[in-house]
Each structure stands twice: as structure tokens, then as C-alpha cells.
N, C-alpha and C positions, 0 to 999 in steps of 0.2 A: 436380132432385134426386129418387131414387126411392127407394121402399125395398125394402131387398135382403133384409130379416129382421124376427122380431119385434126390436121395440125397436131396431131397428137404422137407418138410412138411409145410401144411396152417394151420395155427389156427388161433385165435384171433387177433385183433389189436396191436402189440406194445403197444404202448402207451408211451414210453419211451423219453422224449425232443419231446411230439408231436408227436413222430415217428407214419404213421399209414400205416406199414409194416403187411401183413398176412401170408408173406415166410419164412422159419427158416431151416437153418440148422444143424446139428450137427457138434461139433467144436472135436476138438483132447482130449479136456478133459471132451468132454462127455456131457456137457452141448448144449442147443439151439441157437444159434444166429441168428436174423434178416437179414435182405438184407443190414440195416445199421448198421450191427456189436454191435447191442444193445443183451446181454446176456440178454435168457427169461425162466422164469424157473426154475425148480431143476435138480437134476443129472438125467440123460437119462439113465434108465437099462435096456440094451437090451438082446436079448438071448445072451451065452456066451455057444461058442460051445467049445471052449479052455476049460471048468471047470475053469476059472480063474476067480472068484468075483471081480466086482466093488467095487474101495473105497469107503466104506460107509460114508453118507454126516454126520455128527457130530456138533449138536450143545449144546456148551458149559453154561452153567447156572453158576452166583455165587451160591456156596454152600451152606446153611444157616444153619448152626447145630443148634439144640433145644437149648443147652449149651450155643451156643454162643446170643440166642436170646435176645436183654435187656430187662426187665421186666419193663410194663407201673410203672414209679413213682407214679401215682394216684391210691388210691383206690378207690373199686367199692363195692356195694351194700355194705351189711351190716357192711363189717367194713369201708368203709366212712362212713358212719349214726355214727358209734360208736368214731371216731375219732374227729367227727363236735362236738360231743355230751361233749366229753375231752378234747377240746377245748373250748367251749362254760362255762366249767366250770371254767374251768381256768380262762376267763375274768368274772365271776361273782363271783370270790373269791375277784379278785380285786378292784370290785364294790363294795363290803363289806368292804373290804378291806380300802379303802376310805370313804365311808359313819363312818366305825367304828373310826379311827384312824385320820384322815386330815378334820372331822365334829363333830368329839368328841361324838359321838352316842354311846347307849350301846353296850357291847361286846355282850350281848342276844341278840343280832339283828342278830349276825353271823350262832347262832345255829338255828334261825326258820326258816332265807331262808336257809338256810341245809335240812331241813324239806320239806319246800315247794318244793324246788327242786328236793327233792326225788319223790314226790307225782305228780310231774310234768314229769317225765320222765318212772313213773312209769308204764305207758298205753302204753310205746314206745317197751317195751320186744316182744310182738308179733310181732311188725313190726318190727324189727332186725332179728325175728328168719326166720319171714316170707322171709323177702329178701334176707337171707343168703340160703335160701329152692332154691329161685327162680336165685343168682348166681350161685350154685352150678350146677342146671340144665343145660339141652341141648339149643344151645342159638334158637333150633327151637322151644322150647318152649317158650322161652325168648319172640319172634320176633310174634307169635300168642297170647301174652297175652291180656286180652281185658281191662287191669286197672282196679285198684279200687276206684280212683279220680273220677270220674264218677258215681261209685253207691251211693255214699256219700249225690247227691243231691246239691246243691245249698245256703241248711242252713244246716248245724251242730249241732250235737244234742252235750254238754256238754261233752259226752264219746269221739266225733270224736275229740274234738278241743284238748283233751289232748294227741290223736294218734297223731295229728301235729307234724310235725318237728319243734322244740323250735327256738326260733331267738334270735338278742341281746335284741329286744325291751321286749320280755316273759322275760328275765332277768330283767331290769327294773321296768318290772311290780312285778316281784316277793320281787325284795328291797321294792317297795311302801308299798304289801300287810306286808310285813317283820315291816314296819314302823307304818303301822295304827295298826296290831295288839298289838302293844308298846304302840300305841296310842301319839304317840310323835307328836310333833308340827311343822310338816315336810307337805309340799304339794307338788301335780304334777308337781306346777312349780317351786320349788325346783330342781328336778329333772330334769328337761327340761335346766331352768340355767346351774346345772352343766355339763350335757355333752352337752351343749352348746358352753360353755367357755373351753372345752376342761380337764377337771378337773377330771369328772366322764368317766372312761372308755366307749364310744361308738362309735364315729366316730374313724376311725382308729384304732380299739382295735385288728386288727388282730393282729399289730404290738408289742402287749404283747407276741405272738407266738412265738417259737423257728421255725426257719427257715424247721427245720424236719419235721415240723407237720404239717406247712404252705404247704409245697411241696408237703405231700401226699395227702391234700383236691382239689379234682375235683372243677371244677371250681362257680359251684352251689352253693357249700359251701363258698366256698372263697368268693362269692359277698354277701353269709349272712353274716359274720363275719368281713365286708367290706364296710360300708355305704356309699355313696357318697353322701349324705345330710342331712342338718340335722334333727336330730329326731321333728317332727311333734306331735301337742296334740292329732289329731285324730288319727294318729297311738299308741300313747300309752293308751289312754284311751282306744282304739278297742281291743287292747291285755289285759287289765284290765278287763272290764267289760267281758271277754271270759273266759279267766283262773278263779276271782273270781267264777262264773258261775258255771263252771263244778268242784270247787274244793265246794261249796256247793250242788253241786248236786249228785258226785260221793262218795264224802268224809263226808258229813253231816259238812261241819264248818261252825261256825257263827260266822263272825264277827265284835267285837266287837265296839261300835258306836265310832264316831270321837272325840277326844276331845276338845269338842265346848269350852269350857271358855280359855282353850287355846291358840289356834286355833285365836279363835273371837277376844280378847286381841293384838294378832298378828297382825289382819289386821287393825285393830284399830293407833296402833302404828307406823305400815308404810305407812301405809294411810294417818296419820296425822288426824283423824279424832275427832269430840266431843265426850266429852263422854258419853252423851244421847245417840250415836248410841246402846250403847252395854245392856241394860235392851230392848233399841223398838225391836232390833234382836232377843233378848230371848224370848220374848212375841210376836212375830210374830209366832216363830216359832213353838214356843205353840200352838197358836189357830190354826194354818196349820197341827197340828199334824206333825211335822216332830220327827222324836225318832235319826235321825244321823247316824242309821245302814245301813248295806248293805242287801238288803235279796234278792235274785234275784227271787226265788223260787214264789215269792208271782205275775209275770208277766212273761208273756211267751215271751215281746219283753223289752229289760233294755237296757235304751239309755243315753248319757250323763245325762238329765233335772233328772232324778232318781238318781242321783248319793249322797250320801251326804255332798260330797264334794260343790256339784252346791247347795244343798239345805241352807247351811249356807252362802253362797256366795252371791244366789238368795236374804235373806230374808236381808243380810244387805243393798245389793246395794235401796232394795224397801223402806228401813227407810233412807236411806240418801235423795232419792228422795223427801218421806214424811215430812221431818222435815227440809230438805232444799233444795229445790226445784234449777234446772238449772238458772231459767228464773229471778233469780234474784227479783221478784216480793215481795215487803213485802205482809205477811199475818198476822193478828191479834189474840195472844189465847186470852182465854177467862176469864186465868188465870197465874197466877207466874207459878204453879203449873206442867203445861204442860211441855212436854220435847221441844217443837215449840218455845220456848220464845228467840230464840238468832236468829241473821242471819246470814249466811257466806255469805262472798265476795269471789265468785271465778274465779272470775278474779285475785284478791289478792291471793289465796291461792295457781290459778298456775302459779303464778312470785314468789312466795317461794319455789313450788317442782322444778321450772326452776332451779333456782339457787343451789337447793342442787345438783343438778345432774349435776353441772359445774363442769372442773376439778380443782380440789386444784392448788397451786404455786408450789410446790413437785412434783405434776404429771406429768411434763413437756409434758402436752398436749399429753400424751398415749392413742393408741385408745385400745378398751377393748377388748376380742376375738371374741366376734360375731362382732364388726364391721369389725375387719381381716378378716374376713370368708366372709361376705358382702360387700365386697369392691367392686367396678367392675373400668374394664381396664380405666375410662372418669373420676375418683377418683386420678387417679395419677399422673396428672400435676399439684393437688391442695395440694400435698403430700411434706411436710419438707424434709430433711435428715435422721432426725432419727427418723420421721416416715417410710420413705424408708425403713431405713434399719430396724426397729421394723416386717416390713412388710416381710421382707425376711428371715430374721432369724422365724419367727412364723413359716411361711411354711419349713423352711428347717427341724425344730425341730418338725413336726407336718406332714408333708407326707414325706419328704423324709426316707427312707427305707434303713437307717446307714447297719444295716446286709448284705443287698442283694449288696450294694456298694464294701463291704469288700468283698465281698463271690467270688468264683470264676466261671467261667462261661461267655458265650456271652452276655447273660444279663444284669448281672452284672459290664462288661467293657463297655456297652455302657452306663448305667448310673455313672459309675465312671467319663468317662471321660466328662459325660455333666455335673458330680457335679466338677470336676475339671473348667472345661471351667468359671463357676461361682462361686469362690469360697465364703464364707460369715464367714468372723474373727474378730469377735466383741468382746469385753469383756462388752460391754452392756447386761443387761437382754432384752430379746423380751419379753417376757412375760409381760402383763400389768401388775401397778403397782397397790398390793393390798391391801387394808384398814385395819388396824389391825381389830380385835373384838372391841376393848375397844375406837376406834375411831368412829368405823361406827354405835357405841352404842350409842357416844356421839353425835354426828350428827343427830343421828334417834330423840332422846331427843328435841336436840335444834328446829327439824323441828315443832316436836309437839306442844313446846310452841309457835313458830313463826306464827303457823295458829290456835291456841288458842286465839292469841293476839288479832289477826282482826276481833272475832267475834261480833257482837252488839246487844246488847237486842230490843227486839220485843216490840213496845207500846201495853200492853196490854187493851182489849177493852170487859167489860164483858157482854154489853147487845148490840144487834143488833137495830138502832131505825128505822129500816125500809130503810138505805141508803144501804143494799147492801155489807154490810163488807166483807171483804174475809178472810176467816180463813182457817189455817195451813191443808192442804190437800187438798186444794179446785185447780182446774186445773190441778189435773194428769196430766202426761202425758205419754205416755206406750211408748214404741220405739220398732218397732216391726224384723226392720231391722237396719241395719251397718250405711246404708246412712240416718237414721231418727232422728240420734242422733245430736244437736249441737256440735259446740265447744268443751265451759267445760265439757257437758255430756260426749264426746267422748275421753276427756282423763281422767276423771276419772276411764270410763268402761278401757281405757285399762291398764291404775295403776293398777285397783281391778283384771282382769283379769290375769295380768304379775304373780302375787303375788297369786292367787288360782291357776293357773295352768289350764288357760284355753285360747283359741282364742278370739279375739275380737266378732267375729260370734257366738262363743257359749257362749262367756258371753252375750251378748244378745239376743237369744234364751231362756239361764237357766232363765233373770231375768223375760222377756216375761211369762213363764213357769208359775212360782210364780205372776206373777201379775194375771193370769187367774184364777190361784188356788184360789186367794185372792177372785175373783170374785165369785165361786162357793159359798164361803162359806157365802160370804153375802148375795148369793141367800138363801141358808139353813136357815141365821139366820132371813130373811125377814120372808119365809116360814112358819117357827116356830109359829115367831110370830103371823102372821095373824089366 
């Protein structure tokens, strides 16, 4: 800035309302003003021949005391990890909890996943101490670190997957492992039903939480402990086949095979199926060599079709095809003898499972929780009254978050008063209505004999005279995909599937799987031969 006059000085532009003034004066308090009275600047210190100092210009800051700073409510590094970790326990006590107590399962079931979940967290110590090392540090350290997500690669070796951070579905998985080593008569889709239907602690299970605990989890945690859909087969199998994995590889366990008679009996029974299915499944599975255990160790990649959940699954669906084929076609044995000698109607047999799956007069037409959950917005003009209100009360008792209503907070008064604005005062149950034991015992029973009844004997024809007969396995047919399956094939695959505990995609897959196997082995026994 220079001066262009007396009492005058040129600088810069104004700028001030547009102003584009370069003259400025100094004013009585010391400051600059333009030609249009626009103050520019700070305070003007000029010599001071007087010894009398300029008021010094002062600016004021809020003070911020250390004391008075609030302390982030979330934790960080290593005690979030430990907090998710006492957390996470908590809802898989409850899951035992349930499986023991509201499934009538042994109480032993509570002490193994005790166990397992020791053994599961037990690879988690280094990385607690490690990230408590790396909060403690300078955050310049912090802010140059180059990760170790990264060095890990792309697969996981057995040791890494147990350094993972646990979720709800590794709990799940760990009830299954808890249950086959019991060897009880329990499947994936068991599991999948109940925290489906809202039963078994998953969706929503934060809400087991005390609001304290909830508060301190960073928000990474909270969306684990927090699902917003529902649990998936390929996610639980993916956490199954992982944990098993590394808990034989790290820990040497074996465990022990499924129990098929069972098991087998089971899907027999809700299946409605003959009883020739359950000797051709045994004897299938024989000459497949399948033994029912899990050994990971013996294959460096273990996919659903290895599982020996899919392998008993696989080998019934391939004898129901064999012995009664979709397509309706009569085929001829050769003898009484054969297990071929009857034929199903399945047409008739799915206007019997239609009907079992009708609701009862009692029922008043209750939808059941997965259709709650599946509802969408174009559902609800075809909606009763007290389906309505069945529908609002499920959610209110099911995401609405009673605690954080009560609690105090902005929060908290905004969903108060959106749960006031709505309020929902029923002394109806929401909850669908459910079947005793000893009903849906007798039912399962009556379906049995009801698709016993429409089976019919096969003419049997014991010499071929050159016309071409067609006997009992003659036109396979393999389904290789979803879309290849007819009609009845396609609801029987997803009956057998609901009930093992699998997708409709991987139950056709597994039985694909086994039908290839099957082929192998006929190559061997050709081979043999020749």
C-alpha cells in the first residue's frame, strides 16, 4: 500500500458492495476508510511520538477446557472389538437359550457351543492387543498405516478366518455345529425357519441389548448386530463350511457323521413320501460311498455339493426320481420284488400337500411371519382388518425400539411422538397362530396316509418279448438348472429343499452333483467289468 496524497493512501480494490475504490483514509479510530466510507483493514499502528500505545485489537475465542470437553460415547479400537465381542455373546446365549428351552434340545448343547465359542474367539487376542498397541499410538502413526486387510490375499487360510471379526450368522453357525455334534435331528433349515419367523434371535437381535452397550458400539458394529434381511442359505452355509474348516484345521476336530436313520425318517415323514424311499437312499448312498462326515481337510476347495447334509439329501431326491419318476409315465418291474412296483400320482399328492398347508377354521386366516416380513405396499388393499392390524402390531413388536421411545433424548421424542401419532392397542395376538406339537404331529401323520392311499401297483411284466417295455429307471431325466424342472418336479425340489435347509438352486446343483457321481461310478463298474 502507498501513498498517493496527503492523508490519503492507494491500495488494493475495495471490494466492498462492488465498491472499486483504491483511496483510503485513516479515520479517528485508527482504522482505513475508502472514498465510500467502506472500513478496510485492521487497526493502523503508526509511530507514537507521545509513548502512548494503541489499543490493542483483541479477539475473543470460546474457551474450551479439557474438563469441560464431552467424551465421544462410542468406542474405538480395541475395546469396541471387545464390547461387539460381549455383545455378540449375549445374543448367542439367547440362541441356546431357545434352541435349549422353547425346542426342547438338550441342556448339553449349551456347554459345547460354550466351547466352540471359546475356540472361535480364541485367534481374536492378538487382534485386540494389536489394535489396542495401534490406539494407544500417535494418530501419525495411525494415519500412515498401510493395513493388514490387504496382506491377507483374497482366500483365507483356516487361521485368518478365525482372526475375523464373529457376526450373528458365525453364531448360528456355531448352534448348527453345537447340534450335529449331538448328532440330533435338527437341519439348516431348521435354523433358517426359526429366525425367519422371528423365534430364533437374528434379525433385530440388537434389541436383546441394554441400551448402554447399544450406545457405545460404533456404528460398524451396530449394523453387524443389526440385519436388515433376512438370513440367506448361502450366507450361512459360507460361515459353516469356514469355521468348520479352520476349527479342523487349527484344533484337529472331527466331526462326527450325521445322523442318517434319523435324519432320513424325517424327511420321509414330511415329505409324505413311500416307504421304499428309505432302504433305495441307504443303498445309494452306499455304493457312492458317502460315510455322512464332514472332513474338510481331505479337499483344498469344500463347497455346498460336499456337505453331508446335501449328500443325504442328494441321494433321496435321485431315488424318488428313480422309483417314481415326474413324468407320470407307467414303467414295468420285472418282479413283486422291486421297490418300482407302485406308482404315485403327483398331481394327487400336490392337491394333498395344497391342502395341508391350508389354514385351519381356528386360524382365522393369520398370515405367518415370513409373509409379514414379505408383504410389499400393492398387498394391502387385498388386506382384511385384522389382517391390518396383525400387520402393524408384528412391526410394532418387532422393530419398534420400546427402550429408545422411553429413553430421553432428541431421538428419542422424535420417535415417541411418530409412535404416538400411530398409536396400535390390541389385545389381539399379532403373532401368528401356532400349532401345538401334538397337532402338527397328527396332521404330519394323516398327510402320510393321505399320499399312501393314491399309490397304485405297477403291472408287473417279467420277460421283454421284443415290444420295447419300459422299465422302472428307464428315461432319467437330470435337471441341470431351476428353469429345467417341471411342475411337480419343482415343488417337490422345493419341499425337500425348505426341509434340508437348502435354495431351490442348490438343491439342484447338490442333486445334479450326485447324479454325475452316479455316473462315474457306472463308468468304474462298466470298466471292471470289461
Amino acid at each position: 500500500m502507498t501513498m498517493a496524497g496527503s492523508g490519503s493512501t492507494r491500495g488494493t480494490v475495495c471490494g466492498i458492495e462492488n465498491c472499486r475504490s483504491r483511496r483510503y483514509e485513516e479515520g479517528e479510530d485508527g482504522y482505513l476508510y475508502c472514498e465510500n466510507g467502506h472500513r478496510k483493514g485492521e487497526l493502523l499502528a503508526g509511530s507514537d511520538d507521545e509513548m502512548f500505545e494503541s489499543a490493542a485489537r483483541t479477539r475473543t475465542r470460546k474457551r474450551v477446557d479439557k474438563d469441560d470437553k464431552s467424551a465421544s460415547k462410542y468406542l474405538k479400537g480395541a475395546q469396541a472389538l471387545s464390547m461387539h465381542l460381549k455383545c455378540l455373546q449375549l445374543i448367542l446365549r439367547r440362541q441356546v437359550w431357545f434352541l435349549v428351552h422353547e425346542r426342547g434340545l438338550p441342556e448339553e448343547l449349551e456347554a459345547i457351543v460354550h466351547d466352540l465359542w471359546a475356540l472361535r474367539i480364541m485367534g481374536l487376542e492378538s487382534k485386540i492387543t494389536e489394535q489396542k498397541q495401534e490406539f494407544d499410538s500417535s494418530q501419525a502413526a495411525a494415519a500412515s498405516d498401510t493395513g493388514t486387510e490387504t496382506d491377507r490375499g483374497p482366500s483365507k487360510s483356516p487361521s485368518h478366518v478365525l482372526q475375523d471379526t464373529p457376526n450373528l450368522v458365525d453364531c448360528l453357525a456355531l448352534c448348527y455345529l453345537g447340534i450335529r455334534t449331538l448328532r440330533l435331528p435338527i437341519t439348516p433349515g431348521d435354523i433358517h425357519a426359526w429366525t425367519t419367523n422371528m423365534k430364533m434371535p437374528y434379525r433385530g437381535a440388537i434389541k436383546l441389548l441394554e441400551i448402554d452397550m447399544r450406545d457405545q458400539l460404533p456404528g460398524t458394529y451396530r449394523d453387524v448386530l443389526d440385519p436388515n434381511s433376512l438370513l440367506s442359505f448361502k450366507t450361512l452355509y459360507s460361515s459353516l463350511i469356514s469355521i468348520q474348516a479352520a476349527f479342523e484345521d487349527e484344533y484337529g476336530i472331527e466331526w462326527p457323521p450325521l445322523n442318517v436313520p434319523v435324519i432320513l425318517f424325517r424327511f420321509m415323514k414330511e415329505l409324505a413320501l413311500p416307504l421304499e424311499i428309505y432302504p433305495a437312499t441307504r443303498r445309494l448312498a452306499t455304493l457312492l460311498q458317502y460315510d455322512f462326515t464332514c472332513n474338510s481337510q481331505k479337499r483344498k476347495i469344500v463347497s455346498v455339493e460336499h456337505l453331508p447334509e446335501a449328500h443325504l439329501i442328494g441321494c433321496l431326491v435321485v431315488c424318488v426320481k428313480l422309483l417314481y419318476p415326474f413324468d407320470g409315465a407307467r414303467r414295468y418291474p420285472t418282479s413283486i420284488d422291486e421297490p418300482a412296483t407302485m406308482k404315485l400320482d403327483w398331481n394327487q399328492r400336490a392337491s394333498i400337500m395344497r391342502k395341508s398347508k391350508q389354514p385351519t377354521e381356528n386360524s382365522e386366516n393369520k398370515y405367518i411371519a415370513e409373509e409379514l416380513i414379505n408383504l410389499r405396499p400393492e398387498d394391502v388393499p387385498f388386506m382384511n382388518g385384522d389382517q391390518i392390524d396383525q400387520y402393524l402390531a408384528f412391526y410394532q413388536e418387532n422393530f419398534v425400539d420400546e427402550p429408545y421411545i422411553n429413553a430421553e433424548g432428541k431421538s428419542s421424542d422424535f420417535q415417541r411422538a411418530m409412535h404416538d401419532m400411530f398409536p396400535i392397542q390390541s389385545n389381539k395376538p399379532s403373532q401368528p397362530i401356532q400349532e401345538l406339537p401334538e397337532s402338527h404331529m397328527q396332521r404330519s401323520w394323516e398327510i402320510v396316509q393321505s399320499v399312501q392311499s393314491i399309490l397304485e401297483p405297477q403291472t408287473v411284466i417279467a420277460e421283454d418279448d421284443g415290444q420295447g417295455i419300459r422299465r422302472p429307471g428307464r428315461d432319467y431325466v437330470a435337471y441341470k438348472k431351476e428353469s429345467d424342472l417341471p411342475e411337480n418336479a419343482q415343488a417337490f425340489y422345493e419341499e425337500a429343499a425348505r426341509i434340508a435347509g437348502f435354495s431351490l438352486e442348490m438343491l439342484v446343483s447338490v442333486v445334479f452333483s450326485t447324479e454325475s457321481r452316479i455316473r462315474r461310478w457306472k463308468k468304474q463298474q462298466q470298466g471292471s467289468v470289461a
